[in-house]
N, C-alpha and C positions, 0 to 999 in steps of 0.2 A: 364740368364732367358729365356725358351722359349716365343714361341707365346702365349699358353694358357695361360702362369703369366702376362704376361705382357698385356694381354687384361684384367685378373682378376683385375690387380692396378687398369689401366684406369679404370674400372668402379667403385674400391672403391675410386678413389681419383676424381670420380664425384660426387657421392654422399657424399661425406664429402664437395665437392666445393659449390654444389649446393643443402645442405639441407634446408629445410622452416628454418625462420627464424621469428620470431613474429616482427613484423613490430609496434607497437605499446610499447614493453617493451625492445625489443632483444634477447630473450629465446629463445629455441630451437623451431620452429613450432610444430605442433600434425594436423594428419591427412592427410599428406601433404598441408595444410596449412600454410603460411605464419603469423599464430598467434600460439600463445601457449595453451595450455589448460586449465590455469585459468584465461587469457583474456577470452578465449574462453567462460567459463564455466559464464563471468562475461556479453555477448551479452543481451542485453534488447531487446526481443522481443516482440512485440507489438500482444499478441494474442486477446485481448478481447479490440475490437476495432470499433465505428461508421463504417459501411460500408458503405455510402458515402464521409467520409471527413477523417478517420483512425485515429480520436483522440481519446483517450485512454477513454473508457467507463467499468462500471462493469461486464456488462453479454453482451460484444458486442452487444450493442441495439442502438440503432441514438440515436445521439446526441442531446441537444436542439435546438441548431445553424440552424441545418439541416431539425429537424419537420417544426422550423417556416419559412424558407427559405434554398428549398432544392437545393443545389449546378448545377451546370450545367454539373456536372460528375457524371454518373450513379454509378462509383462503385469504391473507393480507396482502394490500396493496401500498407501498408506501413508496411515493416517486421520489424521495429526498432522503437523505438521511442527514440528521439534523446539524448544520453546517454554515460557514459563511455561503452565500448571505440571509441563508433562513434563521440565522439566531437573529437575523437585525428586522426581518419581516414581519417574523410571526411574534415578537412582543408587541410589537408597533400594532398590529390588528388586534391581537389578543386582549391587550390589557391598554392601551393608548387610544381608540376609538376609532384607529386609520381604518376605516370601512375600503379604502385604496387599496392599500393595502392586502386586503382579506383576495380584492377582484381580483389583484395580479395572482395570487396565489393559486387561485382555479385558475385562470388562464394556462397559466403553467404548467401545472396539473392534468387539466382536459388532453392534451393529447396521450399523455401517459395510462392514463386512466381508459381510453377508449379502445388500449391493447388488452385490459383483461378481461376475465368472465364477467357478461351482463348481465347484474342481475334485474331484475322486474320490478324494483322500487330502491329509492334511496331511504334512508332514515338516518336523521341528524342525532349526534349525540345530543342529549339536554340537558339542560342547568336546571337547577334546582331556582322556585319563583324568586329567591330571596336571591341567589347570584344574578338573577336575570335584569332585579331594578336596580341592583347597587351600578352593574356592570351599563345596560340601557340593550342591548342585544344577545345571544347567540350567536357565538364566533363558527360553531358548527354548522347551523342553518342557514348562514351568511356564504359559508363555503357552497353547502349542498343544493340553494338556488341557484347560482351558476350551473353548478355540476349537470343537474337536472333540465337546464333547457339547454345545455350545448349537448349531452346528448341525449334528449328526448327522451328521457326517464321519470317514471312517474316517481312525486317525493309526498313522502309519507310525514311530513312535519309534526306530529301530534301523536303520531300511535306509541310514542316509547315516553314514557312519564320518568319523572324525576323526584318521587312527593318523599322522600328522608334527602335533608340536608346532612353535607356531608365535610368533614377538613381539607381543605387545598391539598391534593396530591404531590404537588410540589414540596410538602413538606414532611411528606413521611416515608420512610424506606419501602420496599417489596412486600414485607409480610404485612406493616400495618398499611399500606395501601390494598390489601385483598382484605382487611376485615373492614375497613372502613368503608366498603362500597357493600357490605352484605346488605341484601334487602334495598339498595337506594333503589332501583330501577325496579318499573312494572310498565306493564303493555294496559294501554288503552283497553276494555272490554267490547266499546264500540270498535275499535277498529279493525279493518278488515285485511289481512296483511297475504301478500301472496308466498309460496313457500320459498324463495330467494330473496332476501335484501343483502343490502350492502352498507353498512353503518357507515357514516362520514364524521372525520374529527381534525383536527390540525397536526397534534402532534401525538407518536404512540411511545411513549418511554415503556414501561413493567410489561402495557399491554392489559391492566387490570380492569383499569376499565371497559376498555370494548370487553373483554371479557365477559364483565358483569352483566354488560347489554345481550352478550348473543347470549348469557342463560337464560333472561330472562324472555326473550322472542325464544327462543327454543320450547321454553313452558308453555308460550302461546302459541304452539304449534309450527311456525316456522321450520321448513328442513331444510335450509341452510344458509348461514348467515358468513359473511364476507365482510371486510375492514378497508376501506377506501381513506389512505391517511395522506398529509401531506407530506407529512416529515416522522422519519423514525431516528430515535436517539438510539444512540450505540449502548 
């Protein structure tokens, strides 16, 4: 076999190595994507949606939640609402280590995300140190490095601290998920934050969280803080 055959293998026995593969069923990917096309086709996207808090409404109009007590986040974005096959993705990344995972979910995300207001930096939710070693990463900054070089937004990875440990939100209802985040989040003093970000997170159930974050960038002068999510629960 000459040179030119044997570079032509190499390249078909890459892409037989490394074709997408649906990461949710095991089918062949579509699109180069790492899902299939009737996963694909099966994505609940969240179009007609509160644009404060991105809970699923009829003609995208606010919510009641929000008329009567409007959020301390100017403007949520959640392209999913939380759904097959996001209930099968986002543990897999979240608490399973599929870094795969995490990628496919920006991917997804990116072009949704590139129809709302831009703001001038991203900022990742954070884990507090002690979730960060048990866990090995930030499932939030894992998101928002994608997010940030597909579309050219500067990320702010460090300015929103996490220094009070806090109980799994998963385990507690509405009201003690707002006491249990008093105080967890502060802003960096060094950092220098311009007046729009856009928090990034996986999933927004209460909303208490990002919550917590935009008080606290609001104290640190920020005027106006946005929720960039992937998935909101009903």
């Amino acid at each position: 076999m000459d040179h030119k055959g044997i570079a032509h293998w190499l390249r078909q026995a890459g892409r037989v190595a490394w074709a997408p593969k649906c990461l949710v069923c095991g089918e062949a990917g579509a699109g180069g994507l790492d899902l299939c096309t009737g996963c694909r086709a099966a994505l609940p996207w969240n179009h007609n949606a509160c644009p404060r808090c991105a809970l699923p409404t009829p003609h995208g109009e606010l919510c009641g939640a929000c008329l009567r007590r409007p959020p301390p986040l100017d403007a949520t974005t959640a392209c999913f609402t939380y759904g097959f096959p996001l209930d099968r993705l986002v543990p897999r990344f979240k608490f399973h280590q599929d870094l795969a995972a995490g990628r496919l979910l920006a991917e997804l995300a990116t072009p949704h995300l590139r129809q709302a207001a831009r703001p001038q930096a991203l900022v990742p939710v954070p884990l507090h140190r002690a979730r960060l070693r048990a866990r090995g990463y930030d499932q939030a900054l894992e998101l928002a490095r994608p997010l940030a070089r597909a579309l050219s937004l500067p990320l702010s990875a460090d300015a929103l601290l996490r220094p009070r440990a806090t109980a799994p939100q998963s385990e507690l209802d509405a009201a003690a998920r707002r006491r249990n985040l008093r105080q967890a989040f502060a802003v960096d003093p060094a950092a220098k934050l311009p007046a729009h970000v856009a928090l990034v997170d996986d999933v927004m159930t209460t909303g208490a969280t990002l919550a917590a974050c935009a008080r606290a960038l609001r104290r640190a002068g920020v005027q106006r803080v946005d929720a960039w999510v992937i998935a909101r629960a009903p």
